[in-house]
TITIFI-478342 format. One record per atom (N, C-alpha, C, O): residue number from 1; residue in one letter; atom name; x negated, y negated, z negated. Coordinates in nm, 3 decimals. Layout:
# TITIFI-478342
NUM,A,CA,X,Y,Z
...
//
This chain:
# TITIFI-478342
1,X,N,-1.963,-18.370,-10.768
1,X,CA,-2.075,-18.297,-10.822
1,X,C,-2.176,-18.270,-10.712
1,X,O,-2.151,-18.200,-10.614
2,X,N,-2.293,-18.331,-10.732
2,X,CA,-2.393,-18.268,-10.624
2,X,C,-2.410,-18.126,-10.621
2,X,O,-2.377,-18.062,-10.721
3,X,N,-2.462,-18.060,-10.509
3,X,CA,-2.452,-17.945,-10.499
3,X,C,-2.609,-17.893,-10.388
3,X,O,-2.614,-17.921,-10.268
4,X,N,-2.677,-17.845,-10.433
4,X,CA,-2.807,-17.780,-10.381
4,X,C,-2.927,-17.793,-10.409
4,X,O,-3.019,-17.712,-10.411
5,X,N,-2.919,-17.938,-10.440
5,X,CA,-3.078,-17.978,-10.492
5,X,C,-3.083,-17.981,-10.619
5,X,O,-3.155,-18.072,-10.659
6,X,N,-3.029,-17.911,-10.712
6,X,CA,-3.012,-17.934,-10.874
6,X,C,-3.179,-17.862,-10.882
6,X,O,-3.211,-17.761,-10.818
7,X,N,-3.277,-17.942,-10.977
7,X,CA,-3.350,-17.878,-11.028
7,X,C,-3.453,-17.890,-10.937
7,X,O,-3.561,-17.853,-10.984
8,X,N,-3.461,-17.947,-10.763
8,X,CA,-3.582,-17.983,-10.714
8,X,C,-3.581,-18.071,-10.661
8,X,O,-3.483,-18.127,-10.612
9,X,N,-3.752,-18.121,-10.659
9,X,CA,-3.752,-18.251,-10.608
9,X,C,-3.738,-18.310,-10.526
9,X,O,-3.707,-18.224,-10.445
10,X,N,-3.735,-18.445,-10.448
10,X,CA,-3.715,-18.541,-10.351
10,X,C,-3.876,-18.535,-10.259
10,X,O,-3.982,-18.555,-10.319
11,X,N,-3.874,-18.516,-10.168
11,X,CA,-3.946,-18.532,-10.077
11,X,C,-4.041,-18.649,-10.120
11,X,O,-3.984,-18.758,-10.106
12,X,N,-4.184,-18.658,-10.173
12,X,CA,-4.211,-18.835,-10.169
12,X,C,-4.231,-18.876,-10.300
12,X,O,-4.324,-18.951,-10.330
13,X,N,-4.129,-18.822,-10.403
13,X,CA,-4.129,-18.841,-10.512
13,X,C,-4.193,-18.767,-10.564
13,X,O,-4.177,-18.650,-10.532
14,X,N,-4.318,-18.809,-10.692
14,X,CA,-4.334,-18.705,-10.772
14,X,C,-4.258,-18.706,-10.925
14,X,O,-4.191,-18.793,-10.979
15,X,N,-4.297,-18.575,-10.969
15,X,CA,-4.218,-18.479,-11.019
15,X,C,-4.268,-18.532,-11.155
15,X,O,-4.389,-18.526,-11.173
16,X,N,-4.162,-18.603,-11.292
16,X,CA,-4.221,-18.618,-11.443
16,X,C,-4.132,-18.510,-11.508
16,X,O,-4.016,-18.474,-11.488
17,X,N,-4.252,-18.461,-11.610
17,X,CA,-4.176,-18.310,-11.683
17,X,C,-4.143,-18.419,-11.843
17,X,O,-4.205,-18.498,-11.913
18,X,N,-3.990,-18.351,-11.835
18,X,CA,-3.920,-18.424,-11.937
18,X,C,-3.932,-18.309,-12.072
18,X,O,-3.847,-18.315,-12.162
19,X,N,-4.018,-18.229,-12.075
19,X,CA,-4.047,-18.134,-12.191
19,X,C,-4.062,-18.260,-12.307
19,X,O,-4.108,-18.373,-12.294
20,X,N,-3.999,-18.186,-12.437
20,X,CA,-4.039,-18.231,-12.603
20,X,C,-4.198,-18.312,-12.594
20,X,O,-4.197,-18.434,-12.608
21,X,N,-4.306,-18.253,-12.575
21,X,CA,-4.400,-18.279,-12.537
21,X,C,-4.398,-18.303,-12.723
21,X,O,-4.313,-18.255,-12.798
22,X,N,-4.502,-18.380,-12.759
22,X,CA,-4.534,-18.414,-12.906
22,X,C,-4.491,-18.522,-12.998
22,X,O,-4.552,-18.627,-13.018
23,X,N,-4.339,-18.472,-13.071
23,X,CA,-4.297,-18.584,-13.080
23,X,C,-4.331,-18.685,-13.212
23,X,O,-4.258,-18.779,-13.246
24,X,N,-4.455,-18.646,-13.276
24,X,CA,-4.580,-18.719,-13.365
24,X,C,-4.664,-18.823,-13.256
24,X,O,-4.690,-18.941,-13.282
25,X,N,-4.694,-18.767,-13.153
25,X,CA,-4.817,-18.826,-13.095
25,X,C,-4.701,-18.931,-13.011
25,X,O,-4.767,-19.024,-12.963
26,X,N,-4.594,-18.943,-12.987
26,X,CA,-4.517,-19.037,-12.927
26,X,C,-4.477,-19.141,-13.044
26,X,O,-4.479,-19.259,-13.012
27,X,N,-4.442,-19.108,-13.178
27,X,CA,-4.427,-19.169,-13.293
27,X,C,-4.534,-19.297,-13.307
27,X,O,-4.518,-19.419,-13.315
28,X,N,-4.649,-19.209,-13.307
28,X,CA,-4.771,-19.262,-13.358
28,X,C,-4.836,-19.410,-13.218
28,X,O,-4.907,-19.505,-13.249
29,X,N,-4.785,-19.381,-13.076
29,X,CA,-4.826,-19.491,-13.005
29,X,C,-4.683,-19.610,-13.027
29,X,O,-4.694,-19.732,-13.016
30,X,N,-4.589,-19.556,-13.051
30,X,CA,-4.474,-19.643,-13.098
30,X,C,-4.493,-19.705,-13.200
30,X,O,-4.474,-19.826,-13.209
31,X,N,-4.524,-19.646,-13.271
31,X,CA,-4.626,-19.792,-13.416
31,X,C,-4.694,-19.869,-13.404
31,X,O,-4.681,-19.989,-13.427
32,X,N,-4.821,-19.783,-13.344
32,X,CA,-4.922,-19.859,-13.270
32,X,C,-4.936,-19.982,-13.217
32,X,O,-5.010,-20.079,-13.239
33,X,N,-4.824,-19.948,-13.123
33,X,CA,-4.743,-20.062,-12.981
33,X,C,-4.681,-20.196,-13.105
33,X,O,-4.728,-20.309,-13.113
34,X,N,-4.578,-20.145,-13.180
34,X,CA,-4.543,-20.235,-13.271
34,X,C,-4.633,-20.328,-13.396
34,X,O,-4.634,-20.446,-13.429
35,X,N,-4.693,-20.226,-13.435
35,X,CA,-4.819,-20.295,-13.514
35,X,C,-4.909,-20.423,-13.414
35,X,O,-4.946,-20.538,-13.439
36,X,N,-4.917,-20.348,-13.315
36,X,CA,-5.023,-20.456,-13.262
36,X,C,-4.951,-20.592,-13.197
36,X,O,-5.012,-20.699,-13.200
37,X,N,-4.834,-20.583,-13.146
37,X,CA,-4.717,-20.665,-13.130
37,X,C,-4.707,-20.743,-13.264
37,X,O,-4.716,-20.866,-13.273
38,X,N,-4.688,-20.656,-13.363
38,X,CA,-4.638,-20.800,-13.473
38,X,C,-4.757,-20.846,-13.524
38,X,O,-4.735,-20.924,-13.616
39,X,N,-4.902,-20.825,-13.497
39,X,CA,-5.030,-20.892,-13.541
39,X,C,-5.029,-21.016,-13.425
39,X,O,-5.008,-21.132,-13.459
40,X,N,-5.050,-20.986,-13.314
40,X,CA,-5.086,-21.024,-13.206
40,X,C,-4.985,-21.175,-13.186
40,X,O,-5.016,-21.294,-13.181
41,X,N,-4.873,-21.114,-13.181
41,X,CA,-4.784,-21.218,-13.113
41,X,C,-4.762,-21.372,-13.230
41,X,O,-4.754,-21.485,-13.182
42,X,N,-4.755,-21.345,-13.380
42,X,CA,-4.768,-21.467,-13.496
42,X,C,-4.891,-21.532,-13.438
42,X,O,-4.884,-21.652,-13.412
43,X,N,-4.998,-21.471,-13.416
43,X,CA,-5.173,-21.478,-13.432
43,X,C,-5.156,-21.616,-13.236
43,X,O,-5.200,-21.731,-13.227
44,X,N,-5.103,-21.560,-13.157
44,X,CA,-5.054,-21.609,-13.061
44,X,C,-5.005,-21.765,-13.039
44,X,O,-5.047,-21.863,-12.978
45,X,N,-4.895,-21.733,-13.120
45,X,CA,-4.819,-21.836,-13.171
45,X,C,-4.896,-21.964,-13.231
45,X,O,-4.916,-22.072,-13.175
46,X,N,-4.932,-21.924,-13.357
46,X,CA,-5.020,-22.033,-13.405
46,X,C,-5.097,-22.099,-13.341
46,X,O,-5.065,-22.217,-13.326
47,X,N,-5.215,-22.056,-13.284
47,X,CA,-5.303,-22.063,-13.185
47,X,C,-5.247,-22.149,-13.081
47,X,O,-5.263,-22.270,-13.092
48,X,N,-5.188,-22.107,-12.992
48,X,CA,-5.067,-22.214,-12.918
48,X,C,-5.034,-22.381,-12.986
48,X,O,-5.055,-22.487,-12.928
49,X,N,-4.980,-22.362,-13.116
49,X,CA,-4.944,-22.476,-13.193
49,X,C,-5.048,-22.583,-13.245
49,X,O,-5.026,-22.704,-13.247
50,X,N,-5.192,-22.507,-13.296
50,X,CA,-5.252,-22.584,-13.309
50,X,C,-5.357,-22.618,-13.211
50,X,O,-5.460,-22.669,-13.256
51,X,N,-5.347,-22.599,-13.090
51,X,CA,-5.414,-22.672,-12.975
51,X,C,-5.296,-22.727,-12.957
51,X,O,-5.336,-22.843,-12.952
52,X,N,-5.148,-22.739,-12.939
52,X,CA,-5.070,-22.865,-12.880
52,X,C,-5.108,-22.996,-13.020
52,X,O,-5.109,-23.119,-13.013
53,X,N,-5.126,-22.930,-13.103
53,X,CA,-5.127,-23.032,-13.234
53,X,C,-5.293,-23.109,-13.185
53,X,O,-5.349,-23.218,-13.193
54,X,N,-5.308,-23.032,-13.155
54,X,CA,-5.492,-23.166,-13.160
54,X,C,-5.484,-23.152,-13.040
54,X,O,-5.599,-23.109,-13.030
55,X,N,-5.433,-23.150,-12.894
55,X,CA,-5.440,-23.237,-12.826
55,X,C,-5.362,-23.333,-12.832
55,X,O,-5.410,-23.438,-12.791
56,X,N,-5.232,-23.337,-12.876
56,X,CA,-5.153,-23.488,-12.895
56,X,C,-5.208,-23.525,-13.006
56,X,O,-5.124,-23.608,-13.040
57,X,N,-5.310,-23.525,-13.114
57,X,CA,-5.348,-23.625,-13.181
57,X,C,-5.443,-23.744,-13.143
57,X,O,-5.465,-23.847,-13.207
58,X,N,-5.501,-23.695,-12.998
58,X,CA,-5.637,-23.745,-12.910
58,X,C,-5.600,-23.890,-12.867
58,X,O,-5.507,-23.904,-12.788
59,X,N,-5.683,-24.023,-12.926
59,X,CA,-5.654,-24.138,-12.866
59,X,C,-5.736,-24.205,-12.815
59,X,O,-5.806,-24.263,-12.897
60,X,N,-5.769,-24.232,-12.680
60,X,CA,-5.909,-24.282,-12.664
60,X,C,-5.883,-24.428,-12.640
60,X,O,-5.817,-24.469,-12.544
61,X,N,-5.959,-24.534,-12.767
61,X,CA,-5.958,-24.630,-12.714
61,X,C,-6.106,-24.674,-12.666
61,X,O,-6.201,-24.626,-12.728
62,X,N,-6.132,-24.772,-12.549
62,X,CA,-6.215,-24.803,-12.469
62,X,C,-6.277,-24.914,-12.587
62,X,O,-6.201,-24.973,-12.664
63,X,N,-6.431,-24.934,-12.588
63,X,CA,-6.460,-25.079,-12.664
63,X,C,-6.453,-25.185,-12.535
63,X,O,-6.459,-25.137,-12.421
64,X,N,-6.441,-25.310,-12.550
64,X,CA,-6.424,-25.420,-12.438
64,X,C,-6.568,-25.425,-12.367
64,X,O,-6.574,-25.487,-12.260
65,X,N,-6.677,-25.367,-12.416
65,X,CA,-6.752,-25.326,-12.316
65,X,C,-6.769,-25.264,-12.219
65,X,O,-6.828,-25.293,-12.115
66,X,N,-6.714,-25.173,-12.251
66,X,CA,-6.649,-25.080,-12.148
66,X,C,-6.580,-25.123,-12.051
66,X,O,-6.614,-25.116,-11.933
67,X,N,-6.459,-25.181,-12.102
67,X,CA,-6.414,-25.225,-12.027
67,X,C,-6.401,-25.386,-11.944
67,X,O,-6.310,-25.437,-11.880
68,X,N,-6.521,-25.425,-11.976
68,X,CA,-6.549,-25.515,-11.857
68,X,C,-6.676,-25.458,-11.827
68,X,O,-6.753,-25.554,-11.822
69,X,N,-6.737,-25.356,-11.806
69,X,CA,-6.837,-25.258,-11.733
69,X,C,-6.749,-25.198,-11.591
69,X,O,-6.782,-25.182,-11.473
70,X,N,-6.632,-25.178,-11.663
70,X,CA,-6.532,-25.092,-11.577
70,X,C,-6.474,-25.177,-11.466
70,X,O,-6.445,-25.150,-11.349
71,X,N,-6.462,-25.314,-11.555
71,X,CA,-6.375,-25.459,-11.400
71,X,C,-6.522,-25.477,-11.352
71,X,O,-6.521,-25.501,-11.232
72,X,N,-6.654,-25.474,-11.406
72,X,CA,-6.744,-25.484,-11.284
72,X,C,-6.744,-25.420,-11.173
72,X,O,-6.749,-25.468,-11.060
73,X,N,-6.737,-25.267,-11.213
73,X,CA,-6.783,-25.156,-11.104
73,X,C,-6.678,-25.184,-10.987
73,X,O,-6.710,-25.175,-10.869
74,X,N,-6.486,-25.234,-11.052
74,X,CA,-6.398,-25.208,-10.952
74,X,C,-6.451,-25.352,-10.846
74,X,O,-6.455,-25.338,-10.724
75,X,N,-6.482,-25.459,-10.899
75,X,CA,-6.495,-25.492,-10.835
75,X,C,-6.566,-25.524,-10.700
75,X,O,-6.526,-25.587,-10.602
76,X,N,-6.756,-25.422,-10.740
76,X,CA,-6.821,-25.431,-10.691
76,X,C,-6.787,-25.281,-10.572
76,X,O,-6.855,-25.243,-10.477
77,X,N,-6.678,-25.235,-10.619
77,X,CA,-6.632,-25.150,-10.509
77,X,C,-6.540,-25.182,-10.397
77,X,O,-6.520,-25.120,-10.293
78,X,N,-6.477,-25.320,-10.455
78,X,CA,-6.362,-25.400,-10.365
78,X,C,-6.488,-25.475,-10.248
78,X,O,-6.476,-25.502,-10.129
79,X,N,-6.574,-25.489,-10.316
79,X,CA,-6.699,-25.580,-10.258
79,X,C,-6.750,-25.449,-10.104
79,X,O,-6.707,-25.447,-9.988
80,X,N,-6.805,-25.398,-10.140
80,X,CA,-6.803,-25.262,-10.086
80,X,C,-6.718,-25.224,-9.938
80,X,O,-6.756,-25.185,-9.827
81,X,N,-6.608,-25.251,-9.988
81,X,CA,-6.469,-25.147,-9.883
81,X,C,-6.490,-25.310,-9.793
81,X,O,-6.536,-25.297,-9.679
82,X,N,-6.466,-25.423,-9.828
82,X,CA,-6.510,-25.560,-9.750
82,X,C,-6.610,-25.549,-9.617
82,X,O,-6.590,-25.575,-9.498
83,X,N,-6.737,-25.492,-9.697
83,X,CA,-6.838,-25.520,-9.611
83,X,C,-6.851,-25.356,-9.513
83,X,O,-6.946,-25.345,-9.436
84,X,N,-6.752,-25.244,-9.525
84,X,CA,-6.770,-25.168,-9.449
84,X,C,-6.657,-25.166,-9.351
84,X,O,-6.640,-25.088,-9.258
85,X,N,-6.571,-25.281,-9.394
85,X,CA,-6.432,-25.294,-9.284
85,X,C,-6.570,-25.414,-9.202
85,X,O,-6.634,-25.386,-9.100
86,X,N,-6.578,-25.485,-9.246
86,X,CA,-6.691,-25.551,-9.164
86,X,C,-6.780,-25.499,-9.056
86,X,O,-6.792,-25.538,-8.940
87,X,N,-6.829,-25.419,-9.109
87,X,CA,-6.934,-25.318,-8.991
87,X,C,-6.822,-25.264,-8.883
87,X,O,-6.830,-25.287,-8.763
88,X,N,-6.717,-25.191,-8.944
88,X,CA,-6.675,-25.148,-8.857
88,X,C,-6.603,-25.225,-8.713
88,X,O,-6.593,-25.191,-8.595
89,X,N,-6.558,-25.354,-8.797
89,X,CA,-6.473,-25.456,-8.708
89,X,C,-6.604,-25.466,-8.584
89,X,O,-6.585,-25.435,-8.467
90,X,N,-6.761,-25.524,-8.647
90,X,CA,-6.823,-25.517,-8.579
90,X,C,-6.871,-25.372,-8.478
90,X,O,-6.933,-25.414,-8.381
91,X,N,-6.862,-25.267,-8.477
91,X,CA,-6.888,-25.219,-8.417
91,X,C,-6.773,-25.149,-8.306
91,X,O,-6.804,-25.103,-8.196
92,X,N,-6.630,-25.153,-8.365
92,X,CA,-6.507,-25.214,-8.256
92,X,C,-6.520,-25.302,-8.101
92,X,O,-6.507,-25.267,-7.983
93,X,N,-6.555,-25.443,-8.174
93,X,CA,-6.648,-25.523,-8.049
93,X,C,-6.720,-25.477,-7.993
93,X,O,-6.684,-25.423,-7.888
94,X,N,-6.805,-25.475,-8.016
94,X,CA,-6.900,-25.421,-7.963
94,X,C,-6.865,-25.291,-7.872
94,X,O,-6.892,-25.284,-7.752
95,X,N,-6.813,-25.208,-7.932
95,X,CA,-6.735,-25.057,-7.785
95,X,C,-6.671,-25.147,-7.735
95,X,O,-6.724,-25.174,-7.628
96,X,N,-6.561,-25.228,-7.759
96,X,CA,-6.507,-25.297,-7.610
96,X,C,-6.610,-25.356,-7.549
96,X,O,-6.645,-25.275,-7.463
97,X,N,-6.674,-25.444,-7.544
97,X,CA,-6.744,-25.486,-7.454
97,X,C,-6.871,-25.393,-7.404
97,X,O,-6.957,-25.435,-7.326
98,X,N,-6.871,-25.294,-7.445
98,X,CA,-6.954,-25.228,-7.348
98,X,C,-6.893,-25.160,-7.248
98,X,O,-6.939,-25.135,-7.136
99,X,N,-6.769,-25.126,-7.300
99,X,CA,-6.635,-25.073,-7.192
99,X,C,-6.619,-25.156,-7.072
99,X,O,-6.620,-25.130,-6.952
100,X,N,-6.604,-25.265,-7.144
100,X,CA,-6.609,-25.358,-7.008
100,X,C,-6.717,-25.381,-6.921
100,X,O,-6.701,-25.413,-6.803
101,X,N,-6.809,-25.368,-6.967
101,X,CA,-6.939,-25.414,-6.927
101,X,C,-6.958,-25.301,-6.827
101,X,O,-7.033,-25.329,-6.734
102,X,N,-6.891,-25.145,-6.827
102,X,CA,-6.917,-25.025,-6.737
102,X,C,-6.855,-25.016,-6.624
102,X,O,-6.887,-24.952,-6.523
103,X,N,-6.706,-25.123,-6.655
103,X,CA,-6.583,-25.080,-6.594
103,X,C,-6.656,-25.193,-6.485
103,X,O,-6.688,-25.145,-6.376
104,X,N,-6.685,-25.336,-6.507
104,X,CA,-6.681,-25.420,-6.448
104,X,C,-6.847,-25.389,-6.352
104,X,O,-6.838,-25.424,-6.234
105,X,N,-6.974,-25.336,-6.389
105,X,CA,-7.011,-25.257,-6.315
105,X,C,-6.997,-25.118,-6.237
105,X,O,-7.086,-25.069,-6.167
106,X,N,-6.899,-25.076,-6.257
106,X,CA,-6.846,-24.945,-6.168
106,X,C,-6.851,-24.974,-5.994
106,X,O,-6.750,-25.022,-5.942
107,X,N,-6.914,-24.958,-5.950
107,X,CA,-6.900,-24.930,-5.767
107,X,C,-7.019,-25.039,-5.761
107,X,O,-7.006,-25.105,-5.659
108,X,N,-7.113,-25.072,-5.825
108,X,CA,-7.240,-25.117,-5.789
108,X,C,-7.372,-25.003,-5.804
108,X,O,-7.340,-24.899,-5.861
109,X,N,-7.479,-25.010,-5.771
109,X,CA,-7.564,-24.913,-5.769
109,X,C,-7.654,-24.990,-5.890
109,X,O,-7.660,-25.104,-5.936
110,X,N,-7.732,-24.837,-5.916
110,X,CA,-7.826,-24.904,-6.077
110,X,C,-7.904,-24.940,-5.989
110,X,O,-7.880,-24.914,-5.871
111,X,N,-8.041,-25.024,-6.036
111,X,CA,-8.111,-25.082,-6.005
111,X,C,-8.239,-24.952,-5.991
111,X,O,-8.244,-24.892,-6.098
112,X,N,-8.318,-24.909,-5.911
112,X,CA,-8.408,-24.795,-5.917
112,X,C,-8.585,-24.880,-5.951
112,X,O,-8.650,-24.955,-5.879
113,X,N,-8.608,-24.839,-6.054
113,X,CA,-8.743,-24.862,-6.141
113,X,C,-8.871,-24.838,-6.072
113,X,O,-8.861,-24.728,-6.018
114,X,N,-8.950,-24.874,-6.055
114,X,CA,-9.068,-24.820,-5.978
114,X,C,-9.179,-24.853,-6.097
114,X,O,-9.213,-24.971,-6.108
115,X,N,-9.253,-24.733,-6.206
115,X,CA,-9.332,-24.738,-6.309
115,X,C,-9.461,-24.712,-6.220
115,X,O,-9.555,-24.786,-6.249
116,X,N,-9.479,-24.641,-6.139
116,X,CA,-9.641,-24.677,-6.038
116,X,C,-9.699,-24.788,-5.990
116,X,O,-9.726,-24.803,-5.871
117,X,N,-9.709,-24.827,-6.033
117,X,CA,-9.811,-24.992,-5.975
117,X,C,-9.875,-25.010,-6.030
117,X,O,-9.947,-25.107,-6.011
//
């Protein structure tokens, strides 16, 4: 059996008064709560069912215009990725040989410009 603190509170905790309080006005949100529960949750339900129902009825077929519009574009995008591996290959070369071109002038002097004459 505990013994001292019967009847007060915990440090921290606050304090709920368990009085009768109104036991109509507790009735009346307990209906409430239930009423709106059994409207709500059928109303829910359905709603749910018939959006899964018309989205699985959805079939899109393409006309063959479309879809040789569609093998154009892929292809003219395969065309595309070609000519930018291209640039790049070219511009690969091109940094090496300027690499080289620095390394293999390294320990010579630049040439000094004379623009007065």
């Amino acid at each position: 059996m505990m013994q001292g603190n019967a009847g007060q509170g915990v440090a921290g905790i606050p304090q709920i008064s368990v009085s009768g309080g109104n036991p109509a006005a507790t009735y009346r949100a307990l209906v409430s709560q239930r009423d709106i529960l059994g409207v709500l949750l059928p109303m829910s339900i359905a709603f749910s069912r018939r959006i899964s129902r018309r989205s699985a009825k959805v079939e899109v077929v393409l006309p063959p215009e479309m879809s040789e519009r569609m093998a154009q574009l892929e292809r003219g995008v395969e065309s595309i990725a070609i000519e930018v591996e291209r640039t790049s290959e070219g511009q690969r070369f091109v940094t090496q040989v300027l690499v080289a071109r620095s390394v293999a002038r390294e320990g010579q002097a630049d040439p000094v410009l004379n623009f007065n004459r």
